[in-house]
Every structure is written in C-alpha cells, then in structure tokens.
C-alpha positions as CSV (number, residue, x, y, z in Angstrom):
1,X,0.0,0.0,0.0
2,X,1.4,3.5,-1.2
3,X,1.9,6.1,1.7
4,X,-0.4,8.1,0.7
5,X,-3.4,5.9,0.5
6,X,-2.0,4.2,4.1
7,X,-2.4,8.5,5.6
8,X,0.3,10.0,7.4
9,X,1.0,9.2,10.6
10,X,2.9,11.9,11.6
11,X,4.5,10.0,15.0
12,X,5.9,7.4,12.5
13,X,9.1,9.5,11.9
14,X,12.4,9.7,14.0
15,X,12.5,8.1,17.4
16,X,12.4,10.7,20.3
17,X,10.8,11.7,23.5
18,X,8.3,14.6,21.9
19,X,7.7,15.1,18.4
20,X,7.6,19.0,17.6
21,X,5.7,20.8,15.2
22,X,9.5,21.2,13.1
23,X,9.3,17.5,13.5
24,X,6.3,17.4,12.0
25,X,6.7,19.4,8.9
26,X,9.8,17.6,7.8
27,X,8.5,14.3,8.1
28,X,5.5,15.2,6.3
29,X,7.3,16.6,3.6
30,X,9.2,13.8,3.8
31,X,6.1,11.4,3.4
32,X,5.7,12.9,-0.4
33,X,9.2,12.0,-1.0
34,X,11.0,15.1,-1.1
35,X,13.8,14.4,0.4
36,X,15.9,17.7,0.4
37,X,15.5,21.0,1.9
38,X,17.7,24.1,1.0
39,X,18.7,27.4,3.7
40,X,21.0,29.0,5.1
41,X,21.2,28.1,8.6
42,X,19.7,31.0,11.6
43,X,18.9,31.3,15.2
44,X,15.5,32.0,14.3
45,X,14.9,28.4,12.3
46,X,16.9,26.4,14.9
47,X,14.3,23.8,15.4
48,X,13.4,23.2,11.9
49,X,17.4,22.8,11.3
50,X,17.4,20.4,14.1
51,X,14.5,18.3,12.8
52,X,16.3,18.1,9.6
53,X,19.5,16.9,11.3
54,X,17.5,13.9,13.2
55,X,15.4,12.9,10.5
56,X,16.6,9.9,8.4
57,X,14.9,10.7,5.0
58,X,15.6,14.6,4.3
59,X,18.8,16.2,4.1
60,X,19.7,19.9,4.7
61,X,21.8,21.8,1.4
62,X,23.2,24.4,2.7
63,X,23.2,27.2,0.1
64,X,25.4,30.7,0.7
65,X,22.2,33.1,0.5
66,X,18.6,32.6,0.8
67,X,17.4,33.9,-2.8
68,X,19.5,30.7,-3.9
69,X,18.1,28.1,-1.7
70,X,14.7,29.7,-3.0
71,X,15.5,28.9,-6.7
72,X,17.9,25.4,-5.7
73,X,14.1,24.6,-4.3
74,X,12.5,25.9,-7.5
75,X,14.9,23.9,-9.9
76,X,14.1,20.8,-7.3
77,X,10.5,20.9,-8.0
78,X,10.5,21.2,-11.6
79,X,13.0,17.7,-11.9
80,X,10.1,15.3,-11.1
81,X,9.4,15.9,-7.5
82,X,6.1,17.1,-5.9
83,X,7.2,20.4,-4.7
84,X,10.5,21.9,-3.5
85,X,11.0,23.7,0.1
86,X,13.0,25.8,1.2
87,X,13.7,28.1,4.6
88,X,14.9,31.3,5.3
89,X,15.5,32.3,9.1
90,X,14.1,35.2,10.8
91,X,14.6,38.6,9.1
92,X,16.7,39.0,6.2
93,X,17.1,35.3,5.9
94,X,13.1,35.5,5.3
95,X,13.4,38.8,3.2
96,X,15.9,37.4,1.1
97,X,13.4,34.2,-0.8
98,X,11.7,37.2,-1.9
99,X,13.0,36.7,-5.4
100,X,12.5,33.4,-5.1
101,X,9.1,33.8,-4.5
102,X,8.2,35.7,-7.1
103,X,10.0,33.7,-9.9
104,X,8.2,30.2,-8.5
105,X,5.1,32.6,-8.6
106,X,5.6,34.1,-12.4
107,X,6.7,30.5,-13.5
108,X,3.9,28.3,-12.0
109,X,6.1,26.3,-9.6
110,X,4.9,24.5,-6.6
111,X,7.6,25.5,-3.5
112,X,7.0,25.2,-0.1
113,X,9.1,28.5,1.4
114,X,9.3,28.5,5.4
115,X,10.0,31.8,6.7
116,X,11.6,31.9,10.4
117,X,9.5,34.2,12.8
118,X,10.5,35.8,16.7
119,X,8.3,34.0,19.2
120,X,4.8,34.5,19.1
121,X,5.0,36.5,22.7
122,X,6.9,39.5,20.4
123,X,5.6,39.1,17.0
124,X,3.9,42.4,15.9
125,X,1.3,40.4,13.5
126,X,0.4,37.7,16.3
127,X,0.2,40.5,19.0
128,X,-1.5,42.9,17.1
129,X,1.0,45.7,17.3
130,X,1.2,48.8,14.6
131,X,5.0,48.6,14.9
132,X,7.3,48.0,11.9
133,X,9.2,45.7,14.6
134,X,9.0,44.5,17.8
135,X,10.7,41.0,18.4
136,X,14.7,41.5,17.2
137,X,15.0,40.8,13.8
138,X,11.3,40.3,13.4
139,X,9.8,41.1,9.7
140,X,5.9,40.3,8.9
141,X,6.8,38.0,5.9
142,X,2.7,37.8,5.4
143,X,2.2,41.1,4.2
144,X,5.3,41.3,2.1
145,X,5.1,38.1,0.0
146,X,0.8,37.8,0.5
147,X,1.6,39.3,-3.4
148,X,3.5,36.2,-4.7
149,X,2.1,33.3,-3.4
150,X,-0.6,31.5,-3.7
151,X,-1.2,31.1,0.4
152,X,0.9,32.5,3.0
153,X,-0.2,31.6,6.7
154,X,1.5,31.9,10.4
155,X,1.0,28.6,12.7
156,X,-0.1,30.2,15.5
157,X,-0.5,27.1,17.5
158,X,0.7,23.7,17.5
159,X,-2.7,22.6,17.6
160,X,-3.8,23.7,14.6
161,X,-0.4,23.2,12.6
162,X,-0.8,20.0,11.0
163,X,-4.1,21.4,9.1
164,X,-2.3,24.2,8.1
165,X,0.7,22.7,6.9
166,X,-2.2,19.9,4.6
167,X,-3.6,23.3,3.2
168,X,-1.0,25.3,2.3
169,X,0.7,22.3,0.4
170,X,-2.5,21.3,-1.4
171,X,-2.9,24.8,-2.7
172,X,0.9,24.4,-3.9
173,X,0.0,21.9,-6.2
174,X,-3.8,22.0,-7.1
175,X,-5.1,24.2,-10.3
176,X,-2.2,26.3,-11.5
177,X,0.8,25.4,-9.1
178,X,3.0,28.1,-6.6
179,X,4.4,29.2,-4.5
180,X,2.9,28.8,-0.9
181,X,4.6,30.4,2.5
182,X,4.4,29.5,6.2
183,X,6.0,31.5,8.7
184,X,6.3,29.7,12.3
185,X,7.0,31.7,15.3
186,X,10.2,30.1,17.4
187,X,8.0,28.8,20.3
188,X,5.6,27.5,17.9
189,X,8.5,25.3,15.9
190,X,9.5,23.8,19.0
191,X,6.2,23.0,20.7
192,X,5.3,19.8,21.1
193,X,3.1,18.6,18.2
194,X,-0.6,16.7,18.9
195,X,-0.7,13.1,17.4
196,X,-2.2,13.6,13.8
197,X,-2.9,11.4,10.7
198,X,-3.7,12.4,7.5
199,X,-6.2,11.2,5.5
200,X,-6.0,10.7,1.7
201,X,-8.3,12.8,-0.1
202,X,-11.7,11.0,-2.2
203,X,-11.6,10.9,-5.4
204,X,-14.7,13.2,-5.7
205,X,-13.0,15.8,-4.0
206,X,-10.2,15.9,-6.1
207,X,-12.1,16.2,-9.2
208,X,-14.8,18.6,-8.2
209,X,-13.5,21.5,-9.0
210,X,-13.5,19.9,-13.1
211,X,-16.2,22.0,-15.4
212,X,-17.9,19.7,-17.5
213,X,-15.6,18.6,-20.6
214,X,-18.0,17.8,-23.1
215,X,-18.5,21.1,-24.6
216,X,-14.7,21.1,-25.1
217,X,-14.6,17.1,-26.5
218,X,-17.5,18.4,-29.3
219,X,-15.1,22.0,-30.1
220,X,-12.6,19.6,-30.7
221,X,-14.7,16.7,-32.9
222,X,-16.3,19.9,-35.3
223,X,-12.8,21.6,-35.3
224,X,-10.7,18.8,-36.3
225,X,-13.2,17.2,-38.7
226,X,-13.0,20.7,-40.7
227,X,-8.8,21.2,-40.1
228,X,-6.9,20.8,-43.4
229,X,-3.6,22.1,-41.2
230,X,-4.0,21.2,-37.8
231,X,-1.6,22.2,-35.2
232,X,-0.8,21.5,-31.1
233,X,1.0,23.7,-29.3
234,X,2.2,21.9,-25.5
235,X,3.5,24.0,-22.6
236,X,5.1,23.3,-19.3
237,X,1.5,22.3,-18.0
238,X,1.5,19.1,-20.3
239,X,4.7,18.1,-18.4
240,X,3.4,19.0,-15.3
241,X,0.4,17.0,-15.6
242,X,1.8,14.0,-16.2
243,X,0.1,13.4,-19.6
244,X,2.7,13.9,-22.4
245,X,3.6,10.3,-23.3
246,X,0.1,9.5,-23.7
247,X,-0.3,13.1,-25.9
248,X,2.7,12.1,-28.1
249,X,1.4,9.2,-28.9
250,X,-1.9,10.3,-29.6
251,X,-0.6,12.8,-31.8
252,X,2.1,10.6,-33.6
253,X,-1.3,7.9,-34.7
254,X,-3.1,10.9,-35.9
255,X,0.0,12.2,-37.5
256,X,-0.6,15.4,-35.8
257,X,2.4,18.4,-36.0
258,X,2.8,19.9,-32.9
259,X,4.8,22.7,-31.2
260,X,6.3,23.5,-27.7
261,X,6.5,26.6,-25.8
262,X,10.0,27.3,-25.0
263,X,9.4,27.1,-21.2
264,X,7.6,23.5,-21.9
265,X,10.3,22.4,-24.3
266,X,10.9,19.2,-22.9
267,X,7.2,18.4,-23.8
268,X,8.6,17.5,-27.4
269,X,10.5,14.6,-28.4
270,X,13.7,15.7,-30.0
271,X,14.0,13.1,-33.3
272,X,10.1,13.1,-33.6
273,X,9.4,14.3,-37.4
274,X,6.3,15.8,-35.8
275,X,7.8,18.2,-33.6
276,X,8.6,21.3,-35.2
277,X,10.1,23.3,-32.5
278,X,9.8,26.2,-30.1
279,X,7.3,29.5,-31.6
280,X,8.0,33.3,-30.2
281,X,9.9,36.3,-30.5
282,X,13.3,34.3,-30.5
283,X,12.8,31.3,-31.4
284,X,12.8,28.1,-34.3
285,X,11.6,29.5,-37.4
286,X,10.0,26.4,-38.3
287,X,7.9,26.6,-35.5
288,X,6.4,30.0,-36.3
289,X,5.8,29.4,-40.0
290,X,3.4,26.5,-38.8
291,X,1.7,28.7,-35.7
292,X,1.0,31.2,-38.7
293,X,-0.3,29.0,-41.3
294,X,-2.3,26.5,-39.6
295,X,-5.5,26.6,-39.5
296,X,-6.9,24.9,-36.7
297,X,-4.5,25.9,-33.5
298,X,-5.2,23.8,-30.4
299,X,-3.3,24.8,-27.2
300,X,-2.7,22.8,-24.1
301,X,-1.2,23.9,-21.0
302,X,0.2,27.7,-21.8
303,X,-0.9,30.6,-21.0
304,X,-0.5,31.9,-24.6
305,X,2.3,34.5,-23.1
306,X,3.9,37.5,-25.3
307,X,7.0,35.8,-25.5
308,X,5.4,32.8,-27.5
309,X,2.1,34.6,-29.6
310,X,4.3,37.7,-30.6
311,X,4.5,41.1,-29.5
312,X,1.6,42.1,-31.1
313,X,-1.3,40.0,-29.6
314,X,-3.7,41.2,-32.6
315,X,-1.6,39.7,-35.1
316,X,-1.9,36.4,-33.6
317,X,-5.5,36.8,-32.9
318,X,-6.2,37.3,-36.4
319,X,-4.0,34.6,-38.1
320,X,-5.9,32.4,-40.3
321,X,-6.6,29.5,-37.5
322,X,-9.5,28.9,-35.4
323,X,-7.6,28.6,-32.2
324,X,-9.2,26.3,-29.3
325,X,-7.3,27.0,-25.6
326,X,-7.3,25.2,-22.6
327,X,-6.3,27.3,-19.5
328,X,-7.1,26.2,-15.7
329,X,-6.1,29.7,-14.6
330,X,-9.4,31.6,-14.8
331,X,-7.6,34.6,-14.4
332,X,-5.4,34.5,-17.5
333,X,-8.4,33.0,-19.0
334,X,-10.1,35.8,-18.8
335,X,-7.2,38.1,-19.7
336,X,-6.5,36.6,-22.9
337,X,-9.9,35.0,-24.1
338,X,-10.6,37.9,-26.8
339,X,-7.5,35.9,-28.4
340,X,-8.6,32.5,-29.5
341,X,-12.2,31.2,-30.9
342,X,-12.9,28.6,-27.9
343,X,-11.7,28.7,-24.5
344,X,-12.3,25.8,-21.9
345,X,-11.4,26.8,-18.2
346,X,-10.7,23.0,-17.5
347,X,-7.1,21.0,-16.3
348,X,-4.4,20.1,-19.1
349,X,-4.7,16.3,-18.0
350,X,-8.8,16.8,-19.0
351,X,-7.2,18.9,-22.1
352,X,-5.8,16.1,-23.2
353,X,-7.9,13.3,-22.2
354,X,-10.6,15.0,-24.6
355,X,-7.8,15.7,-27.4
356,X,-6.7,12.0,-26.9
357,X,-10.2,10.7,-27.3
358,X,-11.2,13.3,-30.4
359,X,-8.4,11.9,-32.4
360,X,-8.8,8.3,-31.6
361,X,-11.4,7.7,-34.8
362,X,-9.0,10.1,-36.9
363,X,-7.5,9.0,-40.2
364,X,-3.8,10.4,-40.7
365,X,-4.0,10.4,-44.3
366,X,-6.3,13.3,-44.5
367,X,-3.5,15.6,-43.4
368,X,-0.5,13.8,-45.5
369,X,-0.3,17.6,-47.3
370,X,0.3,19.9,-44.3
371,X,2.7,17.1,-43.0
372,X,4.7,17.2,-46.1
373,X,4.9,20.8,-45.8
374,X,6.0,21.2,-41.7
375,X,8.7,18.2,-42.5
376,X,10.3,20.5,-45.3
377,X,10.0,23.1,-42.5
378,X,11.4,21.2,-40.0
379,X,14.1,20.3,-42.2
380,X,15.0,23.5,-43.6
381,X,14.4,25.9,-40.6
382,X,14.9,23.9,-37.1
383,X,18.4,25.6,-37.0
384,X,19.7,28.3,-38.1
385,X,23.7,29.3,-37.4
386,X,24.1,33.4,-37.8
387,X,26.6,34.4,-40.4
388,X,29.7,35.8,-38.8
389,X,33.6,35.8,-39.9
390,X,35.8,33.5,-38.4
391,X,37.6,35.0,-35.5
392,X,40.5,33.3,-33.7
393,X,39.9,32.0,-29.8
394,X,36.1,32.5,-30.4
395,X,33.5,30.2,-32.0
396,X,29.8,30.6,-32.9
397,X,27.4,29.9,-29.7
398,X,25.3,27.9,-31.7
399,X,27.7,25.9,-32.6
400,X,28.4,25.6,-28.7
401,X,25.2,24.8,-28.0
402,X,24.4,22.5,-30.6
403,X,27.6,20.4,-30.1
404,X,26.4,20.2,-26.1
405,X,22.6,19.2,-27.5
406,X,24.5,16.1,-29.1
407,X,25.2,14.6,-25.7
408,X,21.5,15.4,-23.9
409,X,21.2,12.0,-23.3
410,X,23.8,12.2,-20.6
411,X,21.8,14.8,-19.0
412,X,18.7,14.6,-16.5
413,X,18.2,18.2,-17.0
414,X,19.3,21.1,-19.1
415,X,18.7,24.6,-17.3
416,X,19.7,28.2,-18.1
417,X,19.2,31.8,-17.0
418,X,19.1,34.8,-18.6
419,X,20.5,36.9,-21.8
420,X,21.6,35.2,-25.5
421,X,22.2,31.7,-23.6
422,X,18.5,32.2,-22.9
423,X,17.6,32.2,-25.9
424,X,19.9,30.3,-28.0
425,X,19.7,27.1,-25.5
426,X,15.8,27.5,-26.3
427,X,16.9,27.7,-30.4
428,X,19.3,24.5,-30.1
429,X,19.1,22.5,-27.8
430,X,16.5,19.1,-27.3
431,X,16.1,17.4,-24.4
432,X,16.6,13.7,-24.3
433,X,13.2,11.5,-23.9
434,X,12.2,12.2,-20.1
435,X,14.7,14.8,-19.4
436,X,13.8,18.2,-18.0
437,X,14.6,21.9,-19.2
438,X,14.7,24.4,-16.8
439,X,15.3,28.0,-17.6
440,X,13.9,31.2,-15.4
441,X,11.2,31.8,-17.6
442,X,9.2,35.0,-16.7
443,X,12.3,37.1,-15.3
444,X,15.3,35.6,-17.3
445,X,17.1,36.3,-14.3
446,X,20.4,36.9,-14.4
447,X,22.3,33.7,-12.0
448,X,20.0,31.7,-11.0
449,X,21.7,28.7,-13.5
450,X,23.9,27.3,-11.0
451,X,21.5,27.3,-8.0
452,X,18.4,25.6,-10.8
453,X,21.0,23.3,-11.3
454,X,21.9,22.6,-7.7
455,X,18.2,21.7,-7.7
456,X,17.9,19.3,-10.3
457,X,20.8,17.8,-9.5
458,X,19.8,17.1,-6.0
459,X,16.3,15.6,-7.2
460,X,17.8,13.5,-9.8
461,X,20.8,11.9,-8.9
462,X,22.3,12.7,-12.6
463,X,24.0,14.6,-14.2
464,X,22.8,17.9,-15.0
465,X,24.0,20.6,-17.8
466,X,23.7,24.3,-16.7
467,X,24.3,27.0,-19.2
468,X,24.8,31.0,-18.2
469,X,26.7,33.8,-19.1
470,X,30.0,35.5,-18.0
471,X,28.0,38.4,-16.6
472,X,25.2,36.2,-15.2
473,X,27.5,33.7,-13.3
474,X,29.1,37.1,-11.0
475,X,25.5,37.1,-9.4
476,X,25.5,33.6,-8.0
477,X,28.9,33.1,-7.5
478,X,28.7,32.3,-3.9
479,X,26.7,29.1,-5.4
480,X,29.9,27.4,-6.4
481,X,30.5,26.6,-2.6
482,X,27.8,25.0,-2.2
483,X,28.1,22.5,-5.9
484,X,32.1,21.8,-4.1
485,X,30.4,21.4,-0.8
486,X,27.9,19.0,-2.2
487,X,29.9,17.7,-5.1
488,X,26.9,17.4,-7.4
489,X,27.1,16.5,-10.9
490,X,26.8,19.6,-13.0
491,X,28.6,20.3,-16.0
492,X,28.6,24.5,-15.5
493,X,28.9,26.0,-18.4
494,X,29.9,29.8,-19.1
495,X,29.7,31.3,-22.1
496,X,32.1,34.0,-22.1
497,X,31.8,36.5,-24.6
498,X,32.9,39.7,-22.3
499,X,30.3,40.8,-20.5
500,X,26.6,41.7,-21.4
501,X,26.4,40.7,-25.1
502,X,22.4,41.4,-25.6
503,X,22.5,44.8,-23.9
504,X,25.7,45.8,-25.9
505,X,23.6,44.9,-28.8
506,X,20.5,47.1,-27.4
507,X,23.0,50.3,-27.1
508,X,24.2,49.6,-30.5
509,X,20.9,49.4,-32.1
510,X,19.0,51.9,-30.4
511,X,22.2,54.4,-28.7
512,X,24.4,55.1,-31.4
513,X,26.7,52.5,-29.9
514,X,27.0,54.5,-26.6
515,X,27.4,51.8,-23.5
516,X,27.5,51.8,-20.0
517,X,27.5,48.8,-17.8
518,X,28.3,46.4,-20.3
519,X,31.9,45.1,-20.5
520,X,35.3,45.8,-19.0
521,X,35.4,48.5,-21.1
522,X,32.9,51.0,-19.3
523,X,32.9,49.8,-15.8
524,X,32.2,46.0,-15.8
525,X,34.9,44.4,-14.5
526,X,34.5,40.1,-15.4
527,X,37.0,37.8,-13.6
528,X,39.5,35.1,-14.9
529,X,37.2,32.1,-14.7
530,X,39.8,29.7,-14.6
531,X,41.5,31.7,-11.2
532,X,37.9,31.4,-9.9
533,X,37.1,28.1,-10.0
534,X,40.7,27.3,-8.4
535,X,39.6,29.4,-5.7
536,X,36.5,26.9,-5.0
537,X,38.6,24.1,-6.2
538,X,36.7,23.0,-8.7
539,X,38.1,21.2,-11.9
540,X,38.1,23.4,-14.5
541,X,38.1,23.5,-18.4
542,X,37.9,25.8,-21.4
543,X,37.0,25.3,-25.3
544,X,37.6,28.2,-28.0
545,X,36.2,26.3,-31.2
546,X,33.6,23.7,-31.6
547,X,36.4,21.3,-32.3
548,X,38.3,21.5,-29.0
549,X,34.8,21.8,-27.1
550,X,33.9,18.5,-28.4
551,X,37.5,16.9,-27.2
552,X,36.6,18.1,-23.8
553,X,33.2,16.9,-23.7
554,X,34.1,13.4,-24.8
555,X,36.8,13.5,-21.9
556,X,34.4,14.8,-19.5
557,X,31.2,12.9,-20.2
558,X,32.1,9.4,-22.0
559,X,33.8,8.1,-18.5
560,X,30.4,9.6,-16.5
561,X,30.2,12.7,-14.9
562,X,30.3,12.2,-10.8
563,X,31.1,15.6,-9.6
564,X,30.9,19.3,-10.5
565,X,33.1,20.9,-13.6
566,X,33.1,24.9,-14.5
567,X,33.4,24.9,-18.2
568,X,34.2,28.1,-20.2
569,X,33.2,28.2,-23.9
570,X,34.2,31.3,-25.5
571,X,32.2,32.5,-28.5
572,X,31.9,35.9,-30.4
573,X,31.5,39.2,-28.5
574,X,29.2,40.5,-31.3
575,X,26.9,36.9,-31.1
576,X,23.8,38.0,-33.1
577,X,20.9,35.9,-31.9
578,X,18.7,34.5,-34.7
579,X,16.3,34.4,-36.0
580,X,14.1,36.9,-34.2
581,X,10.6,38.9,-34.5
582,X,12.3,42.4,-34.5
583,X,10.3,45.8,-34.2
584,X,10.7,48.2,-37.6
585,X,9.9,51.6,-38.1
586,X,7.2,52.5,-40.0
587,X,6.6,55.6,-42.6
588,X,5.7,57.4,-39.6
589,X,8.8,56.6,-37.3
590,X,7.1,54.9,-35.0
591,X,8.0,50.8,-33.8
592,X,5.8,48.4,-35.0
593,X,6.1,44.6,-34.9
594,X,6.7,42.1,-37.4
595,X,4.5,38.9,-37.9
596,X,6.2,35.8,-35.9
597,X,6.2,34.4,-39.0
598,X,8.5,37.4,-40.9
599,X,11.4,36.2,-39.2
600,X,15.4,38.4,-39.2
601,X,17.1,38.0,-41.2
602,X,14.6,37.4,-44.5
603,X,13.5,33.8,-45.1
604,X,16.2,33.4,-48.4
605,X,18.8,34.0,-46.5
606,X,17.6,32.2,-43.1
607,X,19.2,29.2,-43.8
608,X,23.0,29.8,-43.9
C-alpha cells in the first residue's frame, strides 16, 4: 500500500521523547518523497534545522544566501518531484526568498518556502502591534510576499499546525501550481506537536473542481473534422500534468504536428518528425511558420504569453486559424480569451484526455499535405547558425550549444538563466526522452543557472548541464561553494563572450553604440574564470572552437560525470541571436512589430 493511500502518521518518523511541530513538517514533507530541503542556517529556524538533522529521510543543502536556496528549491520541484522547500531564518534570511518567491510565482512552480519568525509573545502580527518591529530581527513575511504566493499563513499554535501545513501544500500543487509560504514563530517550531494522521483525499474531492468537458470534446470533434492544417501547441502544464507520453502518442497515430512553448520544451521529443520546434519572438523559425499557417491551433497547457504569440497579440488573434485554448487559470483566462475562438477553463490532464479521445477515430491520411509541408520546414528551418567571420579563440554559440545538444542523453536536465544563452539554449538544444529543461522563464534572471541546477541535480541523482553567461555567473557566484560542498554533478557552463552581449547589442541598435554597464570596457569588471574556479577548487576547463569543445566533452562525459566541472566556452562578443521577430519603423517613425512568421534575417537568407 502507497503512503499516501495508508495517511500520514505523523508519529511514525524519528525516534524521540516529543515530536515537535518542526518534527512534524519535515517528516510530512518527507512522506511525499521530497527528500531535500535548502537554507542557510539562523537562530530563528533552529528547530526546523534540528529536525532536519535527526530525521533519516531529508537532508539539509546548505546554500550561501537565501534567494539561492529559494530557486535550488524551484529547480528541485520542476525535476520530477512534488514540490521543492526551502527556509529562510528570521529577518533578512526571510526577506531574502523574496526573489525566489516571485520567480516560483511568475513560473507556476509549486515550493513550499518556510519563513523563520521571533516567538509569538513579540511578533507584531500575532500581538496585534502597529509597529514595523517589535521582536529583534522580526519582519511580517505575510504582508510582504501575500503578493506572490498563492497562500501565506503563520501557525499560531501547535494545535492547529498539522491542518495548516495539509492546506498550504494542497494549494501548492492543485489548479495552476506556486508558490505557498508558512512562517512559524520560534515557540511554535518547537512546541510539542498533537498526534495527527492524514487522510488521503476521495476521489470526488479531487475532481470537483473539473467543469464539464464535453463542450470542449465536441469544439474539438467539429474543429478537427473541418482542419486541413492542424496544429498543437504543448507548454510546461502538459509536463506538469503527467500526460505527455500518452499526448505524443496520440498525436504521432493521428499524425498530428505539434509545437512547444520554450518554457515546456521538454514536452517535445527531439528526433520526432512531428515536432517542429519552439514559436516566439526568438525562437525556431520552423515553429512560427506552422503557428501562422495553420488553420486549426489547439493549445494545451500555456498561457499563450507574449514571449510565445508575438509582440503584437492582434496579429496572432487574427492569423488564419481557429484557435481552441485550454487554461485552468481563470484569471489568465479571462485576460487573454478575446484571443482564441474557444476557451475551456478545464485542467491540461482533461485537455488532453478530450484531445486524446477526439483523435482516436481520426485517419492520418487526410492531413499527409500539411505534414509534407511542416517536414520540409522542420528540415529547412529547425536551425539556423548566424553568419559571422571566423575570429580566432572565439566560435559561434550555436555551434556551442548545438555540439552540447548532441550529448543530452547524458543529462537529466538542461537549465539556463538569462541573456543570449537564454535564448539560443531555447533555439538549439532538445532534451533527451524524459529529461527536464529548466530556464527562469518570466524574469530571465540573471544567475539563477547554477543554484536551478543545484536543484535538479539534487532531485535527480544525474548529471545535470547548466548553461549561463559570463555576466550572469558574477551574481551567484557564492553558489559554487555550495556544488564543491555537495559535489553534485553539474557540468557549468559559461559562455564568455565579455560581458553583457544582448544589452551591448541594445545600445548599438538603439544608442548610437553608446554603453554603459556592459563590459570591461565602461565599468564591468569580469573575472578570470579559470582563477575562480581554483579558488573553490573546482576542476576546470575551457573550449575556443567547436572542435576543441567537443574533445573536452568526450573527456568529460564518456567516463560519467560524478562531480561538478566549470566549463568556459568562449564565443563571439558581437553573437547576433537568430532568427528573431524584431520591431521596424514605419513611414511614420514609430516601432511596430513584425509577424512571428516574418522572421530576421529574411527567409532566403535564413538558412545559412
């Protein structure tokens, strides 16, 4: 019998005289099988730490600032695990997750964040104080991240923690998935905690918040029974539901092309004819010629986000296609309805239950024409390597990241940050069959690479690639302390190609080539990686031509990767990222967007 359908017994953990309400929380954390929690150690968390230390089933990784152990969590949860926790102590360790916090809330992702609190006796919140502090170090974390999260509560009492604790990680995971925080009080973490046992949930509860699909099974019937050039487009929320096997398969019988959002890209299968790429601003050509010139659009766990329809929503509102959406986020919904023809507020696992069942009876054959043309698209388009000279010491980025992609089956997760790796890693690369690609999606932040990929590495056991720039790996440096200290198997990758390559490119378009802030040049000062990684002792290597890099990788990667490496690929300082949707002025001056399928540079000259 599973755990789950058993309960939880929350006195069946660690032998000792009193179980405490930290005791509590780990081992019920512990009972989902997440078995890793990430903080910085504090006073004002000293009983969770200590629970952590006794239990046998979840370890502490000790991460050099809170923001990181927030997005170590994030990249946890988002390699196959249920959720991902992490704590920050009281005050600044608290204050610090913010980032965090709001990243798991932008991208959808189901963490747990604890927030350390003074004891209840002189907690302004609990004690109804008008004070901006009263306790030292006290900061009301419920007000501040109430914002970001999908559920923030204090345990007040040890009484009522276990039912709080249930709730706020339900919320984490049900409907669109976040962030959820829960501050506890010191007295609160170490009082002694009431016998409690969980009971599984029925399976009418869980499905009663379902709207009826059968309005959405007949769009689909009438829809694809008129499509001449059908089309699916998968994000993350196909991943997340647990359902993409069973939709590949679905759509390889029909003989369905499909698409992936950027953020969902492990949704596709990388050698599947079908699969025609990434669409958006930035992105695989291929893809946004068949967004464009379909003409029945069916979408499945996105939320249709600028970054993947275009710029200019009205231009993908009024492409050719009758466009049929499936969005469990009635917010975004609503937001974005005027967009499509049919919108069904229901789950992507009912999405594709009704899109498995509407294609079951259909024959492939029908569509043999629009396949025919998305393969020559595929095949022509997929990739594209900018045009540049040769320059000596430097190679192409795509060529970087396309001689990495031919080794993703030694990876369990690809992940990346922010800037032209962002976007190029989304151009190139394919994850192997059940691997997982992580990037921070919604802020593109700058660093958070390495600590994603302290994540992942810590829920898979495997190896994990992580891919960021010269300028982005300065903000998480600290992080490198923590992959020696845990010796987790991450090839770290930095692309150096001196300093901020896409805002240099910004200031050259738009500033007359006036920069500030960008390179060593005007005030950026970038360090000798290979000094740096010494400093952490960690093994280190370099590659300056596609040639060399793939020597190293076979030396690297054919006897197994076991511990950490800091890899430093250095490409052009001019990298041009392509192709792209870029604005254009019109007769009047003014910006004004192209179509995502009037891709830079022009479509004769795309394939170089």
């Amino acid at each position: 019998m599973r755990g789950d359908e058993a309960g939880f017994n929350a006195h069946e953990g660690p032998v000792m005289s009193v179980m405490t309400v930290a005791d509590l929380l780990i081992a019920r954390i512990a009972h989902d099988g997440v078995d890793t929690v990430f903080s910085v150690t504090g006073g004002g968390i000293m009983f969770l730490v200590d629970a952590i230390a006794r239990s046998p089933d979840v370890r502490l990784i000790s991460t050099h600032h809170e923001e990181f152990a927030g997005v170590a969590a994030d990249g946890y949860a988002r390699s196959g695990k249920p959720y991902g926790v992490a704590i920050g102590t009281t005050g600044p360790g608290a204050a610090h997750l913010f980032t965090a916090v709001a990243a798991a809330w932008q991208d959808s992702s189901p963490v747990l964040f604890i927030a350390g609190q003074v004891k209840s006796a002189d907690a302004s919140t609990i004690q109804g104080l008008p004070l901006r502090q009263n306790g030292t170090f006290e900061f009301d974390t419920t007000r501040a991240f109430a914002p970001i999260c999908k559920h923030v509560v204090v345990l007040r009492s040890a009484e009522t923690a276990a039912k709080e604790i249930e709730t706020a990680l339900r919320i984490a995971q049900e409907g669109r998935p976040g962030p959820v925080l829960i501050e506890i009080p010191l007295d609160v973490q170490g009082a002694a905690a009431p016998a409690h046992r969980r009971s599984p949930p029925s399976a009418s509860a869980t499905r009663s918040t379902e709207a009826d699909a059968a309005p959405a099974r007949a769009a689909l019937d009438a829809a694809l029974g008129d499509a001449k050039r059908p089309l699916v487009l998968m994000g993350i929320g196909v991943v997340r539901a647990g359902i993409r096997g069973e939709l590949l398969k679905a759509l390889e019988a029909a003989g369905l092309p499909y698409i992936c959002t950027q953020f969902g890209r492990e949704a596709g299968r990388r050698d599947d004819p079908l699969y025609l790429g990434s669409p958006g601003i930035k992105s695989n050509r291929s893809a946004n010629l068949a967004l464009m010139n379909c003409d029945l659009l069916i979408a499945i766990g996105t939320s249709l986000h600028q970054q993947v329809i275009g710029w200019d929503a009205a231009q993908f509102a009024d492409s050719p296609s009758r466009k049929i959406w499936f969005e469990c986020d009635p917010d975004t919904l609503a937001a974005r309805r005027a967009l499509v023809d049919d919108a069904f507020g229901l789950s992507a696992q009912t999405a594709a239950d009704a899109l498995i069942a509407a294609l079951s009876g259909a024959e492939s054959a029908r569509w043999n024409e629009w396949r025919t043309i998305c393969a020559e698209w595929r095949e022509k388009y997929l990739l594209h390597y900018p045009a540049h000279a040769e320059v000596p010491g430097r190679m192409c980025l795509y060529r970087a990241i396309s001689t990495l992609d031919a080794r993703a089956d030694r990876f369990s997760a690809a992940v990346t940050d922010a800037g032209i790796v962002w976007y190029a890693l989304a151009q190139h690369y394919f994850p192997a069959d059940g691997a997982h690609y992580i990037s921070s999606g919604s802020f593109g932040a700058m660093g958070m690479a390495l600590p994603l990929a302290i994540g992942a590495a810590a829920a898979t056991h495997r190896p994990v690639l992580a891919v960021t720039g010269d300028g982005s790996a300065m903000m998480c440096v600290s992080e490198l302390a923590t992959l020696k200290a845990q010796s987790l198997p991450v090839l770290y990758v930095i692309n150096n190609n001196d300093g901020y390559v896409s805002i240099r490119s910004t200031h050259d378009r738009y500033f007359e080539g006036r920069k500030l802030g960008t390179d060593g040049s005007n005030g950026v000062f970038i360090p000798d990686y290979a000094s740096l990684a010494a400093t952490f002792e960690l093994p280190y290597r370099s590659a300056r031509s596609p040639a060399e890099l793939d020597r190293v990788l076979d030396e690297l990667l054919l006897p197994g990767l076991s511990g950490p490496i800091v890899l430093e690929v250095f490409t052009y300082v001019d990298q041009a990222v392509e192709p792209l949707v870029a604005s254009r002025r019109n007769a009047a001056g003014q910006f004004v967007s192209a179509s995502l399928a009037d891709m830079d540079p022009p479509i004769e000259a795309a394939h170089v």
